[in-house]
C-alpha positions in Angstrom: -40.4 45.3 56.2 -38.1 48.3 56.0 -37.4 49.9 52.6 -35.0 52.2 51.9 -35.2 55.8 50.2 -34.8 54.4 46.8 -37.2 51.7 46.9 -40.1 54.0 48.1 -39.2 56.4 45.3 -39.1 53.8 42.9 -42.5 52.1 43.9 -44.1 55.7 44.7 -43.7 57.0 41.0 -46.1 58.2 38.8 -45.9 55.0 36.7 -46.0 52.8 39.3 -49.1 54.1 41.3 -51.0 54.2 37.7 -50.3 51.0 36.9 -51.7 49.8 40.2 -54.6 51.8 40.3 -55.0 50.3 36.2 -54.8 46.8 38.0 -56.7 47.5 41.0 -59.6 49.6 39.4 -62.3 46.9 39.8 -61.7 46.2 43.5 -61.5 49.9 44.1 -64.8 50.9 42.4 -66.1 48.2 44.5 -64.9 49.3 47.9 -65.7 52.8 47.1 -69.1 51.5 46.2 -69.8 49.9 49.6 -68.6 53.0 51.2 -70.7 54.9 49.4 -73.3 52.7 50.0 -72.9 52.5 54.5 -71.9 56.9 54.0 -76.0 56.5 52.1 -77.6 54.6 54.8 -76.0 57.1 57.7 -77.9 59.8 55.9 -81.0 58.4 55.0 -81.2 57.1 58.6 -80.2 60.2 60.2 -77.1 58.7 61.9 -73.6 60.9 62.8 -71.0 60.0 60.3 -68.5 58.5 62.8 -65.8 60.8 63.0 -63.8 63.7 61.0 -61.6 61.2 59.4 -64.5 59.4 57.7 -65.0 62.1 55.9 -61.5 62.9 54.5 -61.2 59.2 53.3 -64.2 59.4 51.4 -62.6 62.4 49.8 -59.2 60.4 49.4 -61.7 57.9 47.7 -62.9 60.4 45.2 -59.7 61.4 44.4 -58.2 58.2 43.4 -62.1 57.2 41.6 -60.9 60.4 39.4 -58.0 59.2 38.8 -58.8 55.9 37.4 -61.7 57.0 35.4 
């Protein structure tokens, strides 16, 4: 599906990404639960979190869990 400029904008503004996040907030907390949950059992187990980028999204995920609080 190509977009163009406009359409990104349009669907990338601060409105739109709010009201999504407003919609999506239950299925979010959930998925951010169950990686919370899997990043817990690594630890406790002593197991290498997989790789670098693990750890960024589960800093992507507390940034968006701030923002729909």
């Amino acid at each position: 599906m190509n977009m163009t400029q406009e359409q990104l904008v349009n669907l990338s503004s601060e409105e739109m990404v709010n009201n999504f996040l407003v919609a999506k907030k239950d299925e979010i907390v959930n998925s951010v639960k169950q990686v919370l949950a899997v990043a817990e059992i690594f630890k406790s187990e002593n197991l290498e979190v997989p790789s670098h980028s693990f750890s960024v999204f589960l800093l992507f995920l507390a940034c968006i869990m701030q923002r729909i609080a």
